[in-house]
C-alpha positions as CSV (number, residue, x, y, z in Angstrom):
1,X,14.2,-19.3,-23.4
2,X,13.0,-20.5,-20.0
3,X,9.8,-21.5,-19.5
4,X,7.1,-18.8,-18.8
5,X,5.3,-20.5,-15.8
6,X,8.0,-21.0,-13.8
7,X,8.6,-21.9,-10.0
8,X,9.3,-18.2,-8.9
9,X,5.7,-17.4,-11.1
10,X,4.4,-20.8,-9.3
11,X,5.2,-19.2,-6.2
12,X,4.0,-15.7,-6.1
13,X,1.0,-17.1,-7.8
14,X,0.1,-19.3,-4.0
15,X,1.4,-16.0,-2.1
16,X,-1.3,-13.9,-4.1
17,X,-4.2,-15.9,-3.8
18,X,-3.5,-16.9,0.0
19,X,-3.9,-12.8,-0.1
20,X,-6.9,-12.4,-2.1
21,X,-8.4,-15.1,0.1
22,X,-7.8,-13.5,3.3
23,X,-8.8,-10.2,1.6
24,X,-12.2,-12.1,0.6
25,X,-13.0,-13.5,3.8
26,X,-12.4,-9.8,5.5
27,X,-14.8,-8.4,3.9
28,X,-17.1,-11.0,6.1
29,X,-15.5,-9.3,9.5
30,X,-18.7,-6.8,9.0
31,X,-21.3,-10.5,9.2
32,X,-19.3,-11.7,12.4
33,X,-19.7,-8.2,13.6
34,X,-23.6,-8.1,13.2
35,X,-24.4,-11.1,14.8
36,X,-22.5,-10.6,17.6
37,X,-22.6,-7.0,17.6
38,X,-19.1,-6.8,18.7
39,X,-18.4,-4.8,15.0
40,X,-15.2,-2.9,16.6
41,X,-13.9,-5.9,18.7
42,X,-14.4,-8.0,15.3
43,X,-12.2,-5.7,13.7
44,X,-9.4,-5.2,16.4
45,X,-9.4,-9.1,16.1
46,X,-9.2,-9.8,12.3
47,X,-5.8,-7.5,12.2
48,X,-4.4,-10.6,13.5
49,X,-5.2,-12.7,10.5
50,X,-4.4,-9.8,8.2
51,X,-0.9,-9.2,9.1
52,X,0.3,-12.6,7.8
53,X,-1.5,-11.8,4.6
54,X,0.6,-8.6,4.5
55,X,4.1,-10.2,5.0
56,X,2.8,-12.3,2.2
57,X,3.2,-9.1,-0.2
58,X,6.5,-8.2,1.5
59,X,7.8,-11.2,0.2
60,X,5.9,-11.7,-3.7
61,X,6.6,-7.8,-4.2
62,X,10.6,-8.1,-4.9
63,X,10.1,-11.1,-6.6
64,X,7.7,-10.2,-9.3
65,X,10.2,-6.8,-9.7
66,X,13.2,-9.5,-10.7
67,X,11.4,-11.2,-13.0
68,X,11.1,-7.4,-14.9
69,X,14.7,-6.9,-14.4
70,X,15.5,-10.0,-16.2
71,X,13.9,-8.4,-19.6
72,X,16.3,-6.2,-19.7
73,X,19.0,-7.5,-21.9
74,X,20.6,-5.8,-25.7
75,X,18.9,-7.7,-28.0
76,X,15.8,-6.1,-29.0
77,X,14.2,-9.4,-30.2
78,X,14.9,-11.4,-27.5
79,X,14.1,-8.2,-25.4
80,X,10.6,-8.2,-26.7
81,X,9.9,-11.6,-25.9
82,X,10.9,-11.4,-22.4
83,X,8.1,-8.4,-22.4
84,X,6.1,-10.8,-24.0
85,X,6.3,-13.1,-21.4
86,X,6.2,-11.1,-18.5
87,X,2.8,-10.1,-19.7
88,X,1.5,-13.7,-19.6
89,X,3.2,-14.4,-15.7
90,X,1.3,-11.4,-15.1
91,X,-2.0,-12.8,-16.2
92,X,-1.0,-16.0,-14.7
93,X,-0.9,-14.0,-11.1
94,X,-3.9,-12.3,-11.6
95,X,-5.7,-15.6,-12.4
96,X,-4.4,-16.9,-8.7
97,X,-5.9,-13.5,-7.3
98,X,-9.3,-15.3,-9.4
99,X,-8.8,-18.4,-8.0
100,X,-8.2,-17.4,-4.2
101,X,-11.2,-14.8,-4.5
102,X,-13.1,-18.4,-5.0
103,X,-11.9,-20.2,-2.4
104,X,-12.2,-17.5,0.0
105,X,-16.0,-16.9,-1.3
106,X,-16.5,-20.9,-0.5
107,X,-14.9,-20.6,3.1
108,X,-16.8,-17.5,3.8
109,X,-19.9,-18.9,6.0
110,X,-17.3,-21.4,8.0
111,X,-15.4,-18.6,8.4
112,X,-17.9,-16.6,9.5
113,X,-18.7,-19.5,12.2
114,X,-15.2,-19.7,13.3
115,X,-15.0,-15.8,13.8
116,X,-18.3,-15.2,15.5
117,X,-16.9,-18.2,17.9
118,X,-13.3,-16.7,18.0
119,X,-15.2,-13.5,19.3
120,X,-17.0,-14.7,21.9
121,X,-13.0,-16.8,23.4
122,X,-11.6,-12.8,23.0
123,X,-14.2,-11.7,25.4
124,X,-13.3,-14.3,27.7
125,X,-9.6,-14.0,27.7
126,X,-9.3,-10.2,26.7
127,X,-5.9,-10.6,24.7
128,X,-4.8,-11.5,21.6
129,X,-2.0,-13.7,22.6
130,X,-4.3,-15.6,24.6
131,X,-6.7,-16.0,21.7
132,X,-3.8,-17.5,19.4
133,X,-2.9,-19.9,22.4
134,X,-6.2,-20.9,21.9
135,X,-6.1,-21.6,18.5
136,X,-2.7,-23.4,19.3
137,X,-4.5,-26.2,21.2
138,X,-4.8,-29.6,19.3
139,X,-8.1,-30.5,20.9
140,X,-9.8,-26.9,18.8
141,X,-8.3,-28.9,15.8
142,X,-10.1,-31.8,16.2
143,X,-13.5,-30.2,17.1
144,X,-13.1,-27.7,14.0
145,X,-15.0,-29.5,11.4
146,X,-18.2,-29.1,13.4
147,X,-17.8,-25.5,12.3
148,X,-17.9,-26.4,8.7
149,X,-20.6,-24.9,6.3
150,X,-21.0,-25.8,2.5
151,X,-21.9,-22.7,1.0
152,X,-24.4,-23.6,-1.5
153,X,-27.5,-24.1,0.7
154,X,-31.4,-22.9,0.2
155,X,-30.8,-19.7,1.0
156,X,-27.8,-18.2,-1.5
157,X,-30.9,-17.8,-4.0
158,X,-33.2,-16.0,-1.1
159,X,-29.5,-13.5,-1.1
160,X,-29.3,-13.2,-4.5
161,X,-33.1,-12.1,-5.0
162,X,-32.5,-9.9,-2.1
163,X,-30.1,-7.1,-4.0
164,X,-33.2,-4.7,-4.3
165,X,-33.0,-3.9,-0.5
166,X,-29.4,-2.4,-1.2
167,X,-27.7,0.5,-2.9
168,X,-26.2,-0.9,-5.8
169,X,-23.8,2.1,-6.8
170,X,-21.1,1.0,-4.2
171,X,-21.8,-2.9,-5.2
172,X,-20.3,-1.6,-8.9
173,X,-17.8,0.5,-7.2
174,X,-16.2,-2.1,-5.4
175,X,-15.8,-4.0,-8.7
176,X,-13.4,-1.0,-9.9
177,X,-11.5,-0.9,-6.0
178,X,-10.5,-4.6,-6.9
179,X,-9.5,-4.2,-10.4
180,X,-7.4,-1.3,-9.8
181,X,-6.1,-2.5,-6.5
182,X,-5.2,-6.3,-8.2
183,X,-3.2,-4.3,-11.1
184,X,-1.9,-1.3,-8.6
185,X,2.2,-3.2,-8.3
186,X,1.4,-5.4,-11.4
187,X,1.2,-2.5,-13.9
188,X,3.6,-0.4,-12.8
189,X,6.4,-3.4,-13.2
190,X,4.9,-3.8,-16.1
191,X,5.3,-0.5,-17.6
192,X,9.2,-0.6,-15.7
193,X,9.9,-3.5,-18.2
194,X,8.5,-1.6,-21.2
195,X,10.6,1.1,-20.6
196,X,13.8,0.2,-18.7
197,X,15.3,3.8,-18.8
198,X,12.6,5.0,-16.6
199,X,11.6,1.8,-14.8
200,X,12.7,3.3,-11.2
201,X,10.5,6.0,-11.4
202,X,7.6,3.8,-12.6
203,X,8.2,1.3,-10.2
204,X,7.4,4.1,-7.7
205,X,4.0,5.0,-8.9
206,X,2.1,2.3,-8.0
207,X,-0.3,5.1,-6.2
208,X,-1.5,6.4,-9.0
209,X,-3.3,3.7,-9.7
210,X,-3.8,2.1,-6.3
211,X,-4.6,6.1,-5.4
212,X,-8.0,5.3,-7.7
213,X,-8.7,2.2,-5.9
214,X,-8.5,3.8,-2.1
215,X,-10.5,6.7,-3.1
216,X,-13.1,4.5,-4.3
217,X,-13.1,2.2,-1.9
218,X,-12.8,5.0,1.2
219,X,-15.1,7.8,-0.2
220,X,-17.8,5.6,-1.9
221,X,-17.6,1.6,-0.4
222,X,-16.8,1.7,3.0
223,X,-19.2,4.5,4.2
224,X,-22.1,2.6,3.0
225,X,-21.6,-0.4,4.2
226,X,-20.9,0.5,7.7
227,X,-24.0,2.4,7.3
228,X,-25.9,-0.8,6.5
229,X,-24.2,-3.2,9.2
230,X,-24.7,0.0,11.8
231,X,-28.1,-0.1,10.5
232,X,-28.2,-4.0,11.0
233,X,-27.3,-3.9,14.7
234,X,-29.2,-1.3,15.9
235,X,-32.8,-3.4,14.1
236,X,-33.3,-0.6,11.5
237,X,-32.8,-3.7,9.1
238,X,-32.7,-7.2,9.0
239,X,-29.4,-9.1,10.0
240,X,-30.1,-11.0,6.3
241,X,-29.0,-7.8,5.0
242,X,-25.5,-7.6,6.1
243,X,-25.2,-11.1,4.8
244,X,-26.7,-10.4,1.5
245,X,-24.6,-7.6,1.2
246,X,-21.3,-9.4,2.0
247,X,-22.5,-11.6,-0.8
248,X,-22.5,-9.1,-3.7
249,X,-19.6,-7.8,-2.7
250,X,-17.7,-11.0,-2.7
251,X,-19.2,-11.2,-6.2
252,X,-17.9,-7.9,-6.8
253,X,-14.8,-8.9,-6.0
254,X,-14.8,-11.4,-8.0
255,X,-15.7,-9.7,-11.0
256,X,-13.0,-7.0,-10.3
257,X,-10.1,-9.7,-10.6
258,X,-11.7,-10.8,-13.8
259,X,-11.7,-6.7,-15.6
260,X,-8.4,-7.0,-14.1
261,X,-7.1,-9.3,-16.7
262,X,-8.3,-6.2,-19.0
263,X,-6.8,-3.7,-18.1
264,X,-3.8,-4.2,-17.1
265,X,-2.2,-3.4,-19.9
266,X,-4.1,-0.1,-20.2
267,X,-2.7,0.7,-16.7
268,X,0.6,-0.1,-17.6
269,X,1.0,2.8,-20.3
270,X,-1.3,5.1,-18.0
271,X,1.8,4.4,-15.4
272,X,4.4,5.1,-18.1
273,X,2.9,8.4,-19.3
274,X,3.2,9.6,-16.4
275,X,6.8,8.4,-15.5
276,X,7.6,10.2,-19.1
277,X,5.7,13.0,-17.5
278,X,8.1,13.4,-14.5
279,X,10.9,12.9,-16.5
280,X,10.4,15.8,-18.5
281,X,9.3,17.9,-15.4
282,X,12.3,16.9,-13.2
């Protein structure tokens, strides 16, 4: 049997977490946007970054999908442990999602920094291919570290104390967005491997359980946290708050990649109930 940890599970694994690290440090965007209160132009810019996280998916996607097709063999024994092992890459994944959640929560205030400043060069030059010619430059390499902030200073304790100024019910909802959203693909090849005579249809419904995830995150996340960073800009709070809130919801999603480990499983079944479901339908 080949070894479970593998380079193809070595190499989603960096292509996950590069993702959840970019993912991490977006949810920032709303900081950069408060300071300079440029919230719209912070966002127009930051799609930049975020596309090269999404090609990232394009390619881990297929990937992960062959390492299910390769359970599928006649011999029920070996069959299982194949399952068996697929489960454990899984884990191994989600762990990277863990893992670049952390790294993206340490680069957070230099990143913050660099944004605020890489705000300020798009009002100047007014495009975004000027702005990456910019970046391009070796001399901006060289002067970079001056924009490098360890994030355990004086003030993370002043944040943490400071949760009582903000809602807390879409702090806990954005715990269930990342859970959901780190299992969405994850479970569903999963539950394809479990039951190979229906693994093109459950392959498919990955939206039924990243469908939980955007609802959450579009109907009862996002809404009040524009509120508070609208709120931020125009002085009906203090700027602290935008940065306490980015905070707890970097913990949050932290703590989502963690229940993720959980429930993936659970999700994987959900997923193949209903692919039984549409099978009997259709």
């Amino acid at each position: 049997m080949p070894p479970i940890i593998d380079r193809a599970v070595i190499f989603v694994a960096v292509l996950v977490g590069f993702m959840a690290m970019v993912d991490t440090l977006a949810l920032s965007i709303r900081t950069s946007g408060a300071i300079t209160k440029r919230l719209a132009s912070s966002i127009a810019l930051f799609n930049l970054i975020i596309v090269f996280a999404r090609l990232s998916n394009m390619i881990q996607a297929p990937i992960v999908g062959n390492m299910a097709d390769k359970t599928a063999v006649p011999d029920p024994v070996i069959r299982d442990a194949l399952v068996n092992a697929l489960m454990l890459k899984i884990h191994f994944i989600i762990l990277a999602t863990t893992i670049g959640t952390v790294l993206g929560a340490l680069l957070t205030p230099t990143f913050v920094r660099i944004f605020t400043r890489l705000l300020e060069v798009f009002e100047e030059v007014r495009t975004l291919p000027r702005v990456v010619l910019y970046l391009l430059h070796p001399k901006r390499w060289l002067r970079a570290h001056k924009y490098f902030v360890w994030p355990f200073h004086g003030r993370l304790v002043e944040y943490f104390r400071s949760i009582r100024r903000l809602p807390l019910d879409f702090i806990a909802f954005m715990v269930l967005v990342t859970a959901f959203y780190t299992v969405g693909v994850l479970s569903t090849i999963y539950a394809g491997a479990l039951n190979p005579s229906l693994r093109a249809t459950a392959v498919t419904l990955s939206g039924i359980v990243n469908g939980i995830a955007t609802f959450l995150l579009f109907i009862l996340v996002d809404p009040p946290a524009a509120m508070i960073t609208d709120q931020c800009i125009n002085g009906q709070r203090p700027l602290e708050d935008v940065k306490v809130m980015n905070l707890y919801l970097v913990v949050a999603r932290f703590t989502g990649t963690i229940i993720a480990q959980f429930i993936v499983g659970t999700m994987a079944f959900y997923v193949m109930y209903v692919a039984g479901w549409v099978d009997k339908l259709f």
